[in-house]
N, C-alpha and C positions, 0 to 999 in steps of 0.2 A: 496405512500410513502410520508411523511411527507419532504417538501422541504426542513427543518430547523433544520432537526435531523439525528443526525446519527444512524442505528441501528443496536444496538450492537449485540443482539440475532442473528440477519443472519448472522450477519459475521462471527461471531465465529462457525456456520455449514460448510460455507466456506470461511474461513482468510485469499482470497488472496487480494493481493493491488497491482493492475497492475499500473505499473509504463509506463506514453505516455514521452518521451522525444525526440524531436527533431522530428514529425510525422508530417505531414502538414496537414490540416485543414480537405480537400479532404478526404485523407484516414480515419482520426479520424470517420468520418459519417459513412464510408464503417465498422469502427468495431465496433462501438458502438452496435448495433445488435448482431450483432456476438459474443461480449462479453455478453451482455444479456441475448439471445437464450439459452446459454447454463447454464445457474444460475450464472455467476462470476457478481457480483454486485458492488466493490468497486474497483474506478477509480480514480491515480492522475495523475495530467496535472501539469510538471514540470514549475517551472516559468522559466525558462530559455530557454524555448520554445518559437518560435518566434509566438506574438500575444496571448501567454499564458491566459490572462483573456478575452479573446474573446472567444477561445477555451472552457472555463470553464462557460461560460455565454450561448453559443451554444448548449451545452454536456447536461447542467440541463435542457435547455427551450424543449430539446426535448425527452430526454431520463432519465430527472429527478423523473420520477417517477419509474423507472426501478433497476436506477442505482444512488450509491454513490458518487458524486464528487467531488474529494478533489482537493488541490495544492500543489506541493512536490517540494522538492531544492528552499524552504522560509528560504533565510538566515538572514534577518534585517526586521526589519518594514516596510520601504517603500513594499517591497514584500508582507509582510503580509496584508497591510491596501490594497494592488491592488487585491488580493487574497480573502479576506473577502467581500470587493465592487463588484467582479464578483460572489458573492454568493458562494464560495468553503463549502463546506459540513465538512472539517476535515485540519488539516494542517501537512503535510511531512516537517522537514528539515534534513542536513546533519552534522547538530555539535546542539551543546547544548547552543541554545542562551536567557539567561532567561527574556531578555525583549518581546519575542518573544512568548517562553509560556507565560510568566504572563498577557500576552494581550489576548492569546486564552483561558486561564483558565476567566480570566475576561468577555469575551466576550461569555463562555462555549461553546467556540468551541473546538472538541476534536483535541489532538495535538499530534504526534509523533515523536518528538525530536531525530535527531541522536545522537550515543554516542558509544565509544568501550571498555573502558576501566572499570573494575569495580566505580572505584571513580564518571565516567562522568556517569555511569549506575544512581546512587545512583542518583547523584546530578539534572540529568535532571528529575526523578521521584518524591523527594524532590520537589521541584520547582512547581509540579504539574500535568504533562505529564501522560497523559493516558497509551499511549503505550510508548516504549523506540526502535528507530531501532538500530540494533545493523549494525553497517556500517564501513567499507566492510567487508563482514560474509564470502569472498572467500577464505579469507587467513586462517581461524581457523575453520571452519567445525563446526558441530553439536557438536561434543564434548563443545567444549567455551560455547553454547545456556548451555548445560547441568551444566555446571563447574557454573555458572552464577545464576543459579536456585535452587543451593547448599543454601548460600548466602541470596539471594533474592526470595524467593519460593513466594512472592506477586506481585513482578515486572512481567508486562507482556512484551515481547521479541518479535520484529519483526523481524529476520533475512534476509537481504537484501545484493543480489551482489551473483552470483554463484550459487542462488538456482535453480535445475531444475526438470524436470520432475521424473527422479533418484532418488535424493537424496532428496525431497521436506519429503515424509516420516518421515526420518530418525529426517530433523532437527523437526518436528512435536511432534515426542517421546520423540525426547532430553527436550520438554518445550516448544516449540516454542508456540504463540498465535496468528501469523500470520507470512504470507510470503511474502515480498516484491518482484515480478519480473519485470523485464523492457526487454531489448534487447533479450532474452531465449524466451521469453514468445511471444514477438512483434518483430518474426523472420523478420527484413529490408528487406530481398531476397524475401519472401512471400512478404511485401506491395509496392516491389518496382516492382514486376512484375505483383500485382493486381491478386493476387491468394489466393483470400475472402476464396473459399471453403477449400482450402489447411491448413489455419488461425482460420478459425472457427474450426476443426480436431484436430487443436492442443490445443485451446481452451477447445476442449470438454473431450478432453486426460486429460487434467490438472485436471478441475473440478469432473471430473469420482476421477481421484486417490487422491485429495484431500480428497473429501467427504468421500470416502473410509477408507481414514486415521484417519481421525478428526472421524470417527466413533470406530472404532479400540483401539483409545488413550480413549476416552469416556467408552469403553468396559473394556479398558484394556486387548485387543487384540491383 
């Protein structure tokens, strides 16, 4: 895999973006495999992780040909310029800050601006944003993905917060072009008792019903 790219064609067979926040270092090692092993390929490493661009400098040198690395919860520059310096592959934030794309559009790093409301949909896309997360996706369900696709049938829609193994599906059908997980996905109880195998299962569930789906929605299935 190209260090310096992202690639769009695999993700879109499987569009998940595991979300690490708050994971220590330690355990990051123990999944990075495990996330691999089973085909999920695109990984952000929150900056508000303690030692965040360490983490993300670690994750590429040894698992960067495997796997996509990005940085997520980039709210301002200073974030984004420590984010881009630790070599991040893509860039996650949680609002719509246009100094922030207009530096990763500059710098053609692809960027996925959070946003909820139609207007901040438009306007982080505007601006230049690849993907658009639609944050927090808990309160309003797949229908909103759908409502939103009306509208905007070229904007592509991350739904993020609430997504699980369930209902991952449903938001897929409504439009979705990828699926942000974090805590659903990176069950705490499983890393904090160092039960890889129990992690990898859940891993392999996800990617099984994903691929599934994203084949389905391709069918028209």
């Amino acid at each position: 895999m190209d260090p310096q790219s992202f690639q769009w064609d695999r993700f879109a067979k499987l569009p998940i973006i595991g979300i690490i926040r708050n994971i220590h270092s330690d355990a990051l090692r123990e999944i990075l495999p495990l996330y691999a092993d089973v085909g999920l390929h695109t990984l952000e490493i929150t900056m508000n992780t303690p030692s965040a661009p360490t983490m993300i400098r670690e994750a590429l040198h040894t698992f960067g040909d495997r796997l996509q690395i990005g940085a997520g919860t980039v709210c301002n520059i200073r974030e984004l310029d420590l984010a881009l310096e630790a070599g991040a592959r893509f860039i996650v934030t949680p609002l719509t800050d246009k100094a922030v794309i207009q530096t990763c559009v500059d710098h053609h790093i692809p960027v996925f601006p959070g946003a909820f409301t139609p207007s901040e949909v438009y306007r982080a896309w505007d601006l230049g944003a690849d993907m658009i997360k639609i944050f927090p996706a808990t309160a309003v369900g797949p229908g909103y993905i759908r409502d939103l696709k009306g509208p905007f049938p070229q904007i592509k829609l991350v739904p993020t917060g609430g997504i699980t193994l369930e209902n991952c599906g449903d938001y897929l059908q409504a439009g979705a072009s990828g699926l942000g997980m974090g805590s659903l996905l990176f069950d705490k109880k499983l890393i904090g008792a160092g039960n890889w195998e129990a992690l990898g299962q859940r891993f392999a569930m996800l990617a099984e019903r994903v691929a599934k789906q994203v084949a389905g929605v391709e069918t028209g299935g």
